[in-house]
N, C-alpha and C positions, 0 to 999 in steps of 0.2 A: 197163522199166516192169513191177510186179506188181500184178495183179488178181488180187482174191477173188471167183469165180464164184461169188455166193452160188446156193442151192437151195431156195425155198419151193415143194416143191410142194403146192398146194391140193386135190387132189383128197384127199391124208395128209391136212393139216391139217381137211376138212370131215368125214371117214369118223370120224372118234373114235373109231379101233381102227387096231392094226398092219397093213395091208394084205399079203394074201401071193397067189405064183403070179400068173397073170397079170396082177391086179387093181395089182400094185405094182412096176412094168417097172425106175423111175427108179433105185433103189437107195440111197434118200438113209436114214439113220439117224433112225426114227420120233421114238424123245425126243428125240434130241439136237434136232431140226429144232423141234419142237411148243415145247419148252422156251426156247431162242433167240428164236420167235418172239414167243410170251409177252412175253420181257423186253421186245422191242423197241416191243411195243403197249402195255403199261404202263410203258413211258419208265424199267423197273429200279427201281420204288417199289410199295410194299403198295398194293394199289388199293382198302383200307379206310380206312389210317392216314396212310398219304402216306409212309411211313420209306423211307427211300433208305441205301443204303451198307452195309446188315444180309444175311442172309442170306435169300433166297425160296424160299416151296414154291410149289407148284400145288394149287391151289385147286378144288374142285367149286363153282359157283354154287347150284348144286341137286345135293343131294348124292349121291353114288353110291347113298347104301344106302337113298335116297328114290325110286328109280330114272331117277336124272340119267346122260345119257350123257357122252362123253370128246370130245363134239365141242369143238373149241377154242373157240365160241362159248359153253360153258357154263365154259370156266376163264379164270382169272384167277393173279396173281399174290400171296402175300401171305406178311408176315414170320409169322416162328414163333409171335408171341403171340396175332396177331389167327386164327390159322390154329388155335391149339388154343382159342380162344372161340369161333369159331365151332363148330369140332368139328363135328357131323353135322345142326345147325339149317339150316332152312333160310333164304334172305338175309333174307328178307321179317322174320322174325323176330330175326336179328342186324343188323340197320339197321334195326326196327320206330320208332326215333326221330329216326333222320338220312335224310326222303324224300326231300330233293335229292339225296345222295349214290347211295342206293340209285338214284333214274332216270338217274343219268350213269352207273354202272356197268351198268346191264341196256341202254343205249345201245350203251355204248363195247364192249359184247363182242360185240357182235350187227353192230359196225359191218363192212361188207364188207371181202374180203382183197384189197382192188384195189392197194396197194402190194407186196405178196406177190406178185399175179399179175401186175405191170410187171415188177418182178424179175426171174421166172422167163421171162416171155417176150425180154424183151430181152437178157440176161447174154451170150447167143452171139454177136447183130448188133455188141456193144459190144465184145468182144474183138477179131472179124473186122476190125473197122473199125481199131480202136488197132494191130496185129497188120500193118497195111498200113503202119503209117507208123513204128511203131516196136519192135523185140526185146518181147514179151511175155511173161512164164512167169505161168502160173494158177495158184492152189490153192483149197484150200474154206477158210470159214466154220471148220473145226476147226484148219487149219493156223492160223490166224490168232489163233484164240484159245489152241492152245499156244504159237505164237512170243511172246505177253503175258503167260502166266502164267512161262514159264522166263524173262522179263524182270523181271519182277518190277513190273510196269505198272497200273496204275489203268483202265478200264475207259471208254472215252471216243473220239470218232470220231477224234478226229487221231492216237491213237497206236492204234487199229486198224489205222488206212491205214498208220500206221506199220512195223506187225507182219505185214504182209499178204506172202504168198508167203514166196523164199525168204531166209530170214535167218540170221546166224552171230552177231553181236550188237548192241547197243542202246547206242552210248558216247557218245550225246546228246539229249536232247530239246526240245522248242521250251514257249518260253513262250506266243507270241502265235501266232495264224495267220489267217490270209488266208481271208473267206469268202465266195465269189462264191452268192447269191441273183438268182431268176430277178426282173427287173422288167417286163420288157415294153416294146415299141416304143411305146407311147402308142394313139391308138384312132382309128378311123376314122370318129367321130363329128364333123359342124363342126359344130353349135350344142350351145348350153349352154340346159338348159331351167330353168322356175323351178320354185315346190314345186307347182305345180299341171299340169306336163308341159307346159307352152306354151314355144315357143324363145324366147328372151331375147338370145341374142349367137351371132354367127354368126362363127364360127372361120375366120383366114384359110387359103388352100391353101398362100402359102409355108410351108415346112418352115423355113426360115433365112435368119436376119435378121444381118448383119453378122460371116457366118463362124459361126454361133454356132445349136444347135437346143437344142430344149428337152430336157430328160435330160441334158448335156451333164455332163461333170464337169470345174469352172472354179472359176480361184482369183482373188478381185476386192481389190487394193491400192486403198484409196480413202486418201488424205494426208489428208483432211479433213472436219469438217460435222460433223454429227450421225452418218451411217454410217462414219465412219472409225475407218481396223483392217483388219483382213486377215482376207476371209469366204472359207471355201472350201465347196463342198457343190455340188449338184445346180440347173442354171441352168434358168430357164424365159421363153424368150424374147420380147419386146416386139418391135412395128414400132415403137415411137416412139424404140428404142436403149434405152430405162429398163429392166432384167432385175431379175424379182428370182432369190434364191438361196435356196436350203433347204440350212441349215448344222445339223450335231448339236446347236444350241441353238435350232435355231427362222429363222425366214426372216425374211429380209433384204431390205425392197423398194427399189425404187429405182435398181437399182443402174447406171451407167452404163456404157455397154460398152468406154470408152474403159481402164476399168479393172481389165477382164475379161482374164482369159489363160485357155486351154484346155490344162487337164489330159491328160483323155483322152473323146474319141468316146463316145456313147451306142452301145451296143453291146447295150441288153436286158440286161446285168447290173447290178447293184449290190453295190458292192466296200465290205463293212467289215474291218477288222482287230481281234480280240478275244481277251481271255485263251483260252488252252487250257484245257478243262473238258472 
C-alpha cells in the first residue's frame, strides 16, 4: 500500500509569513504547502468567476499595498482576468454589485482550518495502524503531484491515489470508481416527534425484523401488481413484513419481505459507483 502523508501545518498556514529558526521546527515548504491548500479550499476554481481548468494566482482579499496580510484567511484563489481587474481594489469595491457573492467569500476564507488540522494530526496514527497490517512506503503531497504531471494526468482524487508514493508508470486508468461515504448507524432516538416537538410514534426496540435491519442494502424481485420490477436500494424495515426501499429513483413502499434478498449488511457506509472526475 502507498500513502501520501500529507502536511498542513496551521501554525505556517495562520502566521502569513515564512516562519524561521525555532518558530518553524516541521520543515514543510511555505508556498508549496499555502498554495495546495488554497486549491483544495476553493475546490481549483476562481472564487470570483467560478472558471475551473484555467490557470490560478493567489489572490490578496485586502490587498497587500492596502496593508492586507499574507494570512491565508485573507487569500483566495483566482484566474488571471479576474486577478488583473481586481488589481489593488479592494473586494468591497470589485464585488460592490454581487453582495451574496462577496459574503460567501469573506465566509468561506475566514472558515476554520479543522480539515487541515484532522490531516496533520492523524496522518502518523493512520500509517502506524495500516503499517501493522500491511507493507507501507510514504511519500508527500509533492511526490504525488510529480508522479501526475510526468503522467500526463488530469488532476482529480482517483488518479491522485492513483499517483501516490512510488511509481514507475501509469499503463491504465479507471473509468468508474467505488465511493464509500460515511452514513451512519441510525440514531438512538425511539419516538418520532410532530412539528410542534410532541412524540407522535414510538419506535420499536427490535433492530430486525425477518433477518432484515434497516440500512440494509437489498434487492426485492416482486413478479407482480403495481410494484413489480426488480428494486434495489436501501431497506427500511416494518414488523408487519411490508419494507419499503429507497432506490436511485425514489422509494418503493410496500414492499414484501418474501421478496427481499440481502445484498450486503448495513455497516455505516454507503456505497455509490460513479464516473471518475
Amino acid at each position: 500500500m502507498h500513502v501520501e502523508r500529507v502536511a498542513f501545518d496551521t501554525h505556517t498556514l495562520t502566521a502569513g509569513r515564512p516562519l524561521e529558526g525555532a518558530e518553524y521546527q516541521q520543515g514543510t515548504l511555505y508556498g508549496y504547502e499555502v498554495r495546495e491548500y488554497l486549491l483544495a479550499k476553493w475546490g481549483r476554481a476562481c472564487a470570483y468567476c467560478g472558471a475551473t481548468g484555467v490557470p490560478l494566482n493567489i489572490d490578496h482579499i485586502h490587498p497587500r499595498s492596502r496593508g492586507g496580510s499574507d494570512r491565508v484567511s485573507n487569500l483566495v484563489v483566482a484566474c488571471i482576468s479576474c486577478n488583473q481587474v481586481k488589481d489593488d481594489r479592494l473586494v468591497e469595491e470589485f464585488l460592490s454589485g454581487k453582495p451574496k457573492l462577496l459574503a460567501r467569500i469573506r465566509a468561506h476564507a475566514k472558515a476554520p482550518l479543522r480539515d487541515a488540522a484532522a490531516a496533520q494530526s492523524t496522518r502518523w496514527a493512520l500509517w502506524r495502524r495500516l503499517d501493522q497490517r500491511l507493507p507501507v512506503h510514504t511519500a508527500s503531497g509533492g511526490r504525488t503531484k510529480w508522479n501526475r504531471t510526468r503522467a500526463g494526468l488530469p488532476k482529480s482524487h482517483t488518479l491522485d491515489a492513483l499517483c501516490a508514493g512510488k511509481l514507475d508508470t501509469v499503463t491504465e486508468t479507471v473509468q468508474t470508481v467505488l465511493v464509500a461515504g460515511c452514513a451512519g448507524r441510525g440514531t438512538h432516538c425511539r419516538t418520532r416527534t410532530d412539528a410542534h416537538g410532541f412524540p407522535r410514534l414510538r419506535l420499536p426496540r427490535t433492530k430486525q425484523f425477518f433477518g432484515f435491519a434497516t440500512g440494509d442494502l437489498v434487492r426485492a424481485v416482486v413478479p407482480a401488481g403495481k410494484k413489480a420490477g426488480t428494486h434495489t436500494g436501501r431497506v427500511a424495515v416494518r414488523a408487519t413484513g411490508k419494507f419499503n426501499i429507497t432506490t436511485l429513483h425514489g422509494t418503493v413502499q410496500g414492499i414484501h419481505h418474501r421478496h427481499v434478498r440481502l445484498l450486503q449488511r448495513a455497516d455505516g457506509y454507503a456505497y455509490t459507483i460513479t464516473k471518475e472526475q
